[in-house]
C-alpha positions in Angstrom: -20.2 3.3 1.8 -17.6 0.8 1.9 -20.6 -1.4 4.0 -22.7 -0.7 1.0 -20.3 -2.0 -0.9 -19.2 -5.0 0.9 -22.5 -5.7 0.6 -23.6 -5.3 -2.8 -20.4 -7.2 -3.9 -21.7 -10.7 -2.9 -25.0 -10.2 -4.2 -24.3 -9.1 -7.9 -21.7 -12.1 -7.5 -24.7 -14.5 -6.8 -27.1 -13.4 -9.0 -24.5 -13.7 -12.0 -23.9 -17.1 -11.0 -27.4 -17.8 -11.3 -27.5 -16.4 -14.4 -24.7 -18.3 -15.2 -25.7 -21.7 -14.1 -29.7 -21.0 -15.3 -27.9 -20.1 -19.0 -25.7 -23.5 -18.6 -28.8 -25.9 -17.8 -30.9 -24.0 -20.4 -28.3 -24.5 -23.3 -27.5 -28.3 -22.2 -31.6 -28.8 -22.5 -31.7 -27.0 -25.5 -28.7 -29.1 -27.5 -30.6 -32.1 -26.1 -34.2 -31.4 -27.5 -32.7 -29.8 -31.2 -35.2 -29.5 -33.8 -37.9 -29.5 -31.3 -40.2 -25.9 -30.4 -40.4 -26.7 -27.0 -40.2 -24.5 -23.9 -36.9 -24.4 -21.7 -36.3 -26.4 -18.4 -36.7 -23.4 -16.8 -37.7 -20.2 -18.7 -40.4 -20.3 -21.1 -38.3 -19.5 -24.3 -41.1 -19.2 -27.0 -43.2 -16.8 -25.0 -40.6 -14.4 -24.5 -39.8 -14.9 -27.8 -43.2 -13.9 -29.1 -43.4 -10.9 -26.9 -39.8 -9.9 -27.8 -40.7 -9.6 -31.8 -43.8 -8.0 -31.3 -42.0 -5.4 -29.3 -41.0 -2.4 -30.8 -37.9 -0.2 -29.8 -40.0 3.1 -29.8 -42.4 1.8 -27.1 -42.1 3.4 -23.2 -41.5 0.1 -21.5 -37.8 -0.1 -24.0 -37.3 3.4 -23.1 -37.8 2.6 -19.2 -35.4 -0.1 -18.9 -33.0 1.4 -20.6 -32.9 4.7 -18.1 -33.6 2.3 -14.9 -30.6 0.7 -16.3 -28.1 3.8 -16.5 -29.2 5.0 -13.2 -28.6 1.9 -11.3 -25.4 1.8 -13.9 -24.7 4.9 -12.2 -25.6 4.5 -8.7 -23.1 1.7 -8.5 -20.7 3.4 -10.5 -21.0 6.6 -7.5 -21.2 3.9 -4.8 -17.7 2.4 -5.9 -16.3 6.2 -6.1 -17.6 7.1 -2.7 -16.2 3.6 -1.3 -12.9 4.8 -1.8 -10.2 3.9 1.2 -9.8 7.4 3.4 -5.5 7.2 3.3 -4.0 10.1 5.2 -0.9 11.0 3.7 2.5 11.1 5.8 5.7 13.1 4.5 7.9 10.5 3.2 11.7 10.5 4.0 12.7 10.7 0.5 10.7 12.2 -2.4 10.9 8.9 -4.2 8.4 7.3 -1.7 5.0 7.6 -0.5 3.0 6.8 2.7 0.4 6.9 3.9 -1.6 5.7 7.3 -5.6 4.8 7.7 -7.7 7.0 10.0 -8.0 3.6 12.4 -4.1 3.8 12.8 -4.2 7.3 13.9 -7.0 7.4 15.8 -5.2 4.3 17.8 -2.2 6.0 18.2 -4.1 9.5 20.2 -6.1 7.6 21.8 -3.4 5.5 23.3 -1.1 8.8 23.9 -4.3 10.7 25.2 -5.1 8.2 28.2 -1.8 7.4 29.3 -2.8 11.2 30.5 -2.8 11.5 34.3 -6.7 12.5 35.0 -7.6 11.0 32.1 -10.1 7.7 32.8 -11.1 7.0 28.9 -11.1 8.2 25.7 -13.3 7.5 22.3 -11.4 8.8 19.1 -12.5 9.4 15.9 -10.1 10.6 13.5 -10.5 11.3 9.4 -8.1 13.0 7.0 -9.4 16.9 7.9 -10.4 16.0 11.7 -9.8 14.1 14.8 -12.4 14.0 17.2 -11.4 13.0 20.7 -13.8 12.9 24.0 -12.1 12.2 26.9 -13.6 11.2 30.2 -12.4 12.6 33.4 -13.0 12.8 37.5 -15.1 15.6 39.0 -16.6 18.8 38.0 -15.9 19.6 34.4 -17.2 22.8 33.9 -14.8 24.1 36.6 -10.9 24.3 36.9 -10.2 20.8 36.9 -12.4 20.3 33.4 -10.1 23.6 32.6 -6.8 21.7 33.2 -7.9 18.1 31.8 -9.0 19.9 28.3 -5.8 21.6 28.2 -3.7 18.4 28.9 -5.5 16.7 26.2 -4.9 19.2 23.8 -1.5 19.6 25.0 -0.8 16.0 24.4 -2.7 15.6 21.0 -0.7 19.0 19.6 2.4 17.2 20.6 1.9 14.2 19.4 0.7 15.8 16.0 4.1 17.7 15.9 6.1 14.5 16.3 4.4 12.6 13.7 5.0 13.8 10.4 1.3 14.4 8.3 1.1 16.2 5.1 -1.5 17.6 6.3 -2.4 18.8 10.1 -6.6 17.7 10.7 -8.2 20.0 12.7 -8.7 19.0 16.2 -11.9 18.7 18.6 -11.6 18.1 22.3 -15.0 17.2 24.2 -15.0 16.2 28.1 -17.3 13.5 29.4 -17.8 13.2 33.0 -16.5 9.9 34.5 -18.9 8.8 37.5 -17.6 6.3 39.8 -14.8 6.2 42.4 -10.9 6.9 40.8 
């Protein structure tokens, strides 16, 4: 969401300036040209004009606009709510503070601690507020005692490094093995 957002930013940005700048040219023309009924430099003033008056506030196309309105009203509203940053709350040292620490930072910080692991080749972590994610790629077979031992050494590792560091919160953790091919 926070994509969507980075996104959608920009573009609202650009197409107010555009209003902007169209309004500025349009008002300069129209202080220019005073006491004359003709058209603007850009948008065709008297025509809209006409249709605007002969429009009533009871017709469906009023009524139309006005809901596409709210909901895209609302769907940005939503998209700014769901863009939120994902903090992961740490117990302070004092009551007086607060900290925090982004999923990135943790995620960095097993990953780093999970392949310093001796039969450990790689490892891809994910890690949100409620879950870390970690697949870890070793030597051999996997299925057998030596996928056995490697899992267990992860999750040895990751349980102490979760014990060390001091979250408000303790995310649920989820170990997958990945078979390294190639020589050691």
């Amino acid at each position: 969401m926070r994509v969507l957002l980075r996104l959608l930013a920009p573009v609202l940005g650009l197409a107010l300036a555009v209003a902007g700048v169209l309004l500025a040219i349009e008002v300069v023309a129209a202080w220019t040209r005073l006491g004359t009924d003709q058209a603007g430099v850009i948008v065709p003033w008297p025509q809209w004009r006409a249709v605007l008056e002969s429009t009533s506030w009871a017709e469906t196309a009023v009524a139309g606009i006005a809901v596409g309105t709210a909901v895209v009203g609302l769907v940005l509203v939503l998209v700014g709510i769901a863009a939120r940053r994902s903090d992961i709350d740490v117990t302070a040292p004092r009551p007086e503070m607060t900290v925090t620490t982004s999923p990135h930072v943790l995620a960095r910080l097993v990953g780093k601690r999970v392949r310093r692991g001796e039969d450990v080749a790689g490892a891809d972590v994910t890690a949100t507020k409620r879950r870390i994610a970690v697949a870890a790629q070793g030597w051999g077979d996997l299925d057998g005692p030596a996928g056995k031992a490697l899992q267990a050494s992860v999750e040895g590792t990751i349980t102490a490094l979760l014990d060390d560091v001091p979250l408000a919160r303790r995310p649920r953790v989820t170990v997958r093995l990945v078979e390294q091919r190639g020589p050691r």
